[in-house]
N, C-alpha and C positions, 0 to 999 in steps of 0.2 A: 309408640311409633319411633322415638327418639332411641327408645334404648334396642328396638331390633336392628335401626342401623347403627348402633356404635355396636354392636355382636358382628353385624358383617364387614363392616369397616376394620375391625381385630382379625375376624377369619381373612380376610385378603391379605392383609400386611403381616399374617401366619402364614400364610400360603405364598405368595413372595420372596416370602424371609427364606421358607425352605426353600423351594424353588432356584434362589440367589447359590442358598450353601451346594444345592446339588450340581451347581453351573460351575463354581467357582472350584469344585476337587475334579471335576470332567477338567476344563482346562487344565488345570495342575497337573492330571495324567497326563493329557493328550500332548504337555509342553518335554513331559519327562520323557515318552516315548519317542519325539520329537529328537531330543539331544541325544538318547541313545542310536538312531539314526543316523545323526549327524556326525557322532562318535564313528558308525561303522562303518560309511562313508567315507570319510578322512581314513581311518586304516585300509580299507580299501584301494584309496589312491597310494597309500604309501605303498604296498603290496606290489602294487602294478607299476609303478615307477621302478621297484626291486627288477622284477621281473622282463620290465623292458633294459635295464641296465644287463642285467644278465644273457640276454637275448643276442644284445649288440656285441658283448663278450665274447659269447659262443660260436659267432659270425662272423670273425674276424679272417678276411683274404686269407692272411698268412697260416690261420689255424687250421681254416677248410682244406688248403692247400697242402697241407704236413698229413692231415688224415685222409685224403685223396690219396698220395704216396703211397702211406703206409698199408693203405687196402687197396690198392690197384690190383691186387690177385685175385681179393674177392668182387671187388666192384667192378673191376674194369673200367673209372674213370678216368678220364683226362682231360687238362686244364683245357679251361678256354683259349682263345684263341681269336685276334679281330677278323680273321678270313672266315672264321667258321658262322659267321652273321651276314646274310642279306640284305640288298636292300628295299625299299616298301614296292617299288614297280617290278620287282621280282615276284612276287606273291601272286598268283594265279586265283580267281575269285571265280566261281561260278557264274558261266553266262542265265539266266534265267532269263525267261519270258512274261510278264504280268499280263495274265488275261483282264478282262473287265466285261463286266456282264452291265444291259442298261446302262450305260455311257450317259453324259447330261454334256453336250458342247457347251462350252462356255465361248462368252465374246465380249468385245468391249463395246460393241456395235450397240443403240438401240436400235425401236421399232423401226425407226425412221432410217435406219442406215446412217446417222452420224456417231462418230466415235466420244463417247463417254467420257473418259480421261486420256490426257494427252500424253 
């Protein structure tokens, strides 16, 4: 009896032991996967910080302005202007009508006819 459990006492702390080794190269991947992530992340932000700097380059008043000029023949653009802007009570919005089907009144009134909140 003694010696069946020290055979299963072995197979478990065999079985364990692998178990442990197989645990311990999954993490080691899953960390290395992990860092390459975090590598392509970080050059990702540098990209896009590139890209935003570039952006704001390319958008420059004076720059838009020179190529507006230069293709006024083909585009037909012309600079802004503070007259050429409205103001918000100028804006004309659609009168609509909301229908409503089964209406529910509301009141503050109870049964009794005294007012609820004051």
């Amino acid at each position: 009896m003694r010696m069946l459990l020290y055979v299963l006492t072995a197979l478990a702390v065999f079985g364990l032991a692998f178990w442990a080794y197989r645990e311990n190269y999954a993490t080691q991947q899953v960390l290395k996967e992990n860092r390459a992530l975090q590598r392509q992340i970080g050059q990702a932000q540098v990209r896009l910080s590139v890209l935003r700097a570039e952006w704001a380059y390319l958008n420059r008043p004076d720059r838009l302005r020179d190529l507006a000029e230069i293709n006024f023949d083909r585009l037909g653009l012309l600079p802004l202007r503070p007259d050429q802007f409205g103001r918000v009570d100028e804006v004309e919005y659609p009168q609509t009508q909301l229908e409503f089907e089964n209406g529910i009144d509301v009141s503050t009134m109870d049964s009794a006819g005294q007012e609820q909140f004051p």
